[in-house]
N, C-alpha and C positions, 0 to 999 in steps of 0.2 A: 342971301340964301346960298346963292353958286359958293361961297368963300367957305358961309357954316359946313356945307358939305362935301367940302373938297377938306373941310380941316378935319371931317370925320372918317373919309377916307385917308387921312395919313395918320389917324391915330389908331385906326382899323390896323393899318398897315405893320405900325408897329410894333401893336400888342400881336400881330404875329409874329413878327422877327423875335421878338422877347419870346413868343412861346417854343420856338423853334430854337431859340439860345439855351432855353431851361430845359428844352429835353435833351440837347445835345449835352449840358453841363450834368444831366442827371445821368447819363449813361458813361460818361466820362468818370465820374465819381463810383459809379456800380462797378468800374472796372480797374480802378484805380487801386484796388487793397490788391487785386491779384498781381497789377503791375507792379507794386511796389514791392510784395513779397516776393515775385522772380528777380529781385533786383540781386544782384550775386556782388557782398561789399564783405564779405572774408580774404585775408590776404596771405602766403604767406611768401616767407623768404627763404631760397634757395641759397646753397655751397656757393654760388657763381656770382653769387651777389642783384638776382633777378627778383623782382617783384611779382610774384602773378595771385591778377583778382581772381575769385570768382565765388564759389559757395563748397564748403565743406560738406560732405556727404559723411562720411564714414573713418573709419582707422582701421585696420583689422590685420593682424599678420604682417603686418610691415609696412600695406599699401593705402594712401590716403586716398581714399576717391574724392576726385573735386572736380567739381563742372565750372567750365569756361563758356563764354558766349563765343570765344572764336572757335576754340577746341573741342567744344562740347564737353563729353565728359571721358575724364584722362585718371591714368592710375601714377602719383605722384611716389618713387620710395621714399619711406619716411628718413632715413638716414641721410638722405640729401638736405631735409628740411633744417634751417637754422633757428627759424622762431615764427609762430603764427597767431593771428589776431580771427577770433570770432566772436560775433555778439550770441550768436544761438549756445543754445545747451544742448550740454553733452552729455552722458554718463562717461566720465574721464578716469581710468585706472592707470595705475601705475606698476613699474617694475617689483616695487617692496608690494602690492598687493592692497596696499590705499585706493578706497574708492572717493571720487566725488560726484556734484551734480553740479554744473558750471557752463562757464565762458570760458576762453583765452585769450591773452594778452602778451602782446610781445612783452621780453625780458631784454637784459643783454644775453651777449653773445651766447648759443649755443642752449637757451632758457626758455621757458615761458612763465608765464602768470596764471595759475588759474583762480578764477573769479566766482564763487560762491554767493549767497546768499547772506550769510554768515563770517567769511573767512578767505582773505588772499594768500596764496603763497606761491613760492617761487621754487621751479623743478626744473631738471635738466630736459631738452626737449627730446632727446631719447630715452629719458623714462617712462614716457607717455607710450603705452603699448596697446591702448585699445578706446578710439573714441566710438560712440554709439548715439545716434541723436535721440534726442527725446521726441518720439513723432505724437503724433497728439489723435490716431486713431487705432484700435484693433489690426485691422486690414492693411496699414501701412507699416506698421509695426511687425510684419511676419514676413520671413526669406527662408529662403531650403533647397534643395534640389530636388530631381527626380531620375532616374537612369531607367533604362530597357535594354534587355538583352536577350537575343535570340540565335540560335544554333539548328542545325536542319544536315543529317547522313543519311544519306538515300540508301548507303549499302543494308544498312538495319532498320531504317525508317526510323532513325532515333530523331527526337525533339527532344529541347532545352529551351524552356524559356526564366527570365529571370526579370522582375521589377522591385527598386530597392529606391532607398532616398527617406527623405526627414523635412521636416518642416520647425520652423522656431522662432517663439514669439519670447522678445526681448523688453523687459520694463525693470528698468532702474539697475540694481544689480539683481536682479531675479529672470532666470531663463528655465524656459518651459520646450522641451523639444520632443516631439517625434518620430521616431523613428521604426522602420518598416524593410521588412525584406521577405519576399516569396523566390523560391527556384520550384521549378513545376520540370520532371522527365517523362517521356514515355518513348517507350522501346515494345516493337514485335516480342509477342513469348514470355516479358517479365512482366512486373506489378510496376505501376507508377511508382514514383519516386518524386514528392514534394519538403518542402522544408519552410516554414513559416515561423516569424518571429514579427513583434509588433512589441513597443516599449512606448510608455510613456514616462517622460522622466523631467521633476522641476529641482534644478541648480541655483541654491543662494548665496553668494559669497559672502563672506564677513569679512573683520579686518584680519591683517597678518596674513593672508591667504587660505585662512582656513573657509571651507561651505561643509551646506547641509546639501544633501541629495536626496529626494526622495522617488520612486517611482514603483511601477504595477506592468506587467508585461504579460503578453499572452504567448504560446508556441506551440510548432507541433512539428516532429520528423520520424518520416517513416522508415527512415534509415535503421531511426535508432529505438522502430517499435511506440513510435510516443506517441500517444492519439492528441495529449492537451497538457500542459503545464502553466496554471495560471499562479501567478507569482507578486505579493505588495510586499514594500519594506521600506526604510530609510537607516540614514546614517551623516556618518561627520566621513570630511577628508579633507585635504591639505594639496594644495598647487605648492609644489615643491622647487618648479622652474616655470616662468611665466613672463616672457620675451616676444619679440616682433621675429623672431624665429621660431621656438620650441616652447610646449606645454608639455609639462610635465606635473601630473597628480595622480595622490593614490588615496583609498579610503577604502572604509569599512563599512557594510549595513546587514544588519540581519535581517532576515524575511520568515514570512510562512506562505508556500506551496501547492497547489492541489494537482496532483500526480494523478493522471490514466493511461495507463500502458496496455499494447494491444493484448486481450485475453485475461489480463488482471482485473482484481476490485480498484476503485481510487482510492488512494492513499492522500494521507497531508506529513507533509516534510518543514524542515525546520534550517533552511539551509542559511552560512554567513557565507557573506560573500565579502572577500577580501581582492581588492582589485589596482591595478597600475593601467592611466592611460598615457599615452603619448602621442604626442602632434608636431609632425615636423611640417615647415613649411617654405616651397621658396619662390623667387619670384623674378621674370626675365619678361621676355618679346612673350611666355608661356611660363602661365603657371602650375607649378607640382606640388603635390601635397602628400605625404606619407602620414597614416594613420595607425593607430595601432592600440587594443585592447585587452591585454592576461587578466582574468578573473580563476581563482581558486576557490573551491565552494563546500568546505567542510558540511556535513549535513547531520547537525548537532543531535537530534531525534534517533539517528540510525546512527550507531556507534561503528566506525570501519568504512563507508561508503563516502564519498568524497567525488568530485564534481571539476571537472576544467573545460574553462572556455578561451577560445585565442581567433581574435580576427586581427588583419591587417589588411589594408587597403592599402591602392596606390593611385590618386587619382593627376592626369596629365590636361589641363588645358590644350584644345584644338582650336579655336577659335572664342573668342569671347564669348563668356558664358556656354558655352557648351564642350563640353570636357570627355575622355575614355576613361575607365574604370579597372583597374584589375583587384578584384578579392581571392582572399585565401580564411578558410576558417575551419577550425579544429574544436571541436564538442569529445570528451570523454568523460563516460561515469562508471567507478571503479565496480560497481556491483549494482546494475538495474536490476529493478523490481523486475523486467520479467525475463524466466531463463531462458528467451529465445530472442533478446534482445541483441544487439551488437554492441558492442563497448564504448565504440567512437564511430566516429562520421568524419572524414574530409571532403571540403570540396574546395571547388576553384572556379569564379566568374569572371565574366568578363561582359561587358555593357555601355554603351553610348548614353550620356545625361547632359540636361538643361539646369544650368543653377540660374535661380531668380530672386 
């Protein structure tokens, strides 16, 4: 009897130890998919002839983001790069303005492979001017910035304040972005002074570098007499220069308008709008970014009356991810609806932002 029960305390015994193996084996396995996915096994190769693992984040303007386990996460210049390997996908473009959906694969010297679904081929690795990963939620999928700008002259009691910035969600070659800008003045003795602008805008690219652009935008300045101008339209345009430096496009869309001007009826407008942007970009210990957008705006409905817009931006990296701003923008319309309007607007800001 002592033996029967001494043999069922060891069998006790070790249906514990097994139960204790199988939950430790189940929580090991529960946490296994996330360790294997932080597992950073992209590589590429350096001018110097260096190997470094780690995980491909991005491409953009020049700079690859990739995260390291020792370095954490570092901005590579792509023009140092020789050749690089990832199993993940990309949205992968090219200098000529070819998109794909892919891997990469080392090539020889100075190449890559990229790897399709369908189709390999073999590119120089600085034609490669924009990777973008395929993230697989909404929320991971959207980066922007935001800037704040405030000003304060006790001689007048003047206030300026300013909040500006974009948001953009990226899928496939299709980008969807937002963009927003209020300047808000007040001064002793005059009338506020605000200026608002909000765009929604979605960019398709095709091949050759031609896209479609379509968007809808709301505004208002009291500068220039405008209580509201809401505005839908689309068109075609053409990236004309499109490098790990410089973007350069221009395009065409026509809209319809609905115009209220202070003391007028609303009105609806017929304006095209025929436009040139530019991006320059560059990249050190800090990065700089030069922006810039001429739009000219025939207003087909009103025979004689015609429209310009010009912003330029200058933004300077201060520390990672948080950057200073200088804007400049110029609005004129050769003959507003109302005669007590002002013709043009300039202004000029200036604002601290978080990019994320």
């Amino acid at each position: 009897m002592m033996v029967r029960s001494a043999r069922r305390q060891s069998l006790s015994g070790t249906r514990v130890r097994r139960s204790r193996l199988h939950v430790l084996l189940t929580l090991l396995l529960l946490f296994a998919p996330g360790t294997l996915n932080a597992q950073k096994t992209d590589v590429i190769t350096v001018r110097n002839g260096d190997l470094m693992t780690g995980e491909m984040k991005s491409l953009d303007r020049g700079l690859l983001v990739f995260k390291t386990d020792v370095a954490q996460t570092i901005n590579v210049e792509w023009p140092k790069v020789v050749t690089a390997r990832t199993d993940k996908r990309f949205t992968i473009t090219l200098e000529d303005g070819r998109i794909f959906y892919g891997s990469l694969q080392p090539g020889t010297a100075d190449s890559v492979v990229i790897v399709t679904d369908s189709v390999s081929l073999t590119a120089a690795t600085q034609a490669v001017v924009s990777l973008a990963r395929l993230k697989p939620t909404f929320w991971k999928a959207l980066d922007g910035k935001i800037g704040l700008g405030f000003d304060f002259t006790q001689q007048n009691a003047k206030t300026d304040f300013t909040l500006s910035g974009n948001v953009k969600y990226v899928r496939l070659s299709n980008v969807t972005k937002l963009d927003f800008s209020s300047t808000f003045s007040r001064q002793d003795d005059t009338d506020d002074i605000y200026r608002d602008n909000l765009t929604l805008a979605n960019f398709r690219q095709f091949k050759k570098r031609w896209f479609f652009l379509g968007f809808g935008s709301a505004s208002r300045n009291s500068q220039m007499s405008l209580d509201f101008r809401g505005s839908v339209g689309g068109g075609l345009g053409r990236l004309l220069a499109q490098s790990n430096k410089v973007d350069l496009a221009v395009w065409i869309a026509p809209a319809v308008s609905l115009e209220e001007y202070t003391g007028e009826p609303g009105n609806t407008s017929i304006p095209l709008l025929i436009a040139a942007d530019f991006l320059w970009f560059t990249w050190g210990a800090l990065d700089t970014q030069i922006s810039s957008q001429l739009a000219v705006i025939p207003i087909l409905n009103e025979g004689g009356r015609w429209r310009l817009n010009f912003t330029l931006s200058l933004d300077r990296e201060l520390v990672k991810n948080f950057y200073i701003e200088l804007g400049v923008t110029e609005q004129y319309d050769s003959r507003p609806p109302s005669i007590d309007a002002n013709q043009n607007d300039f202004s000029l800001t200036t604002s601290l932002g978080w990019k994320f």
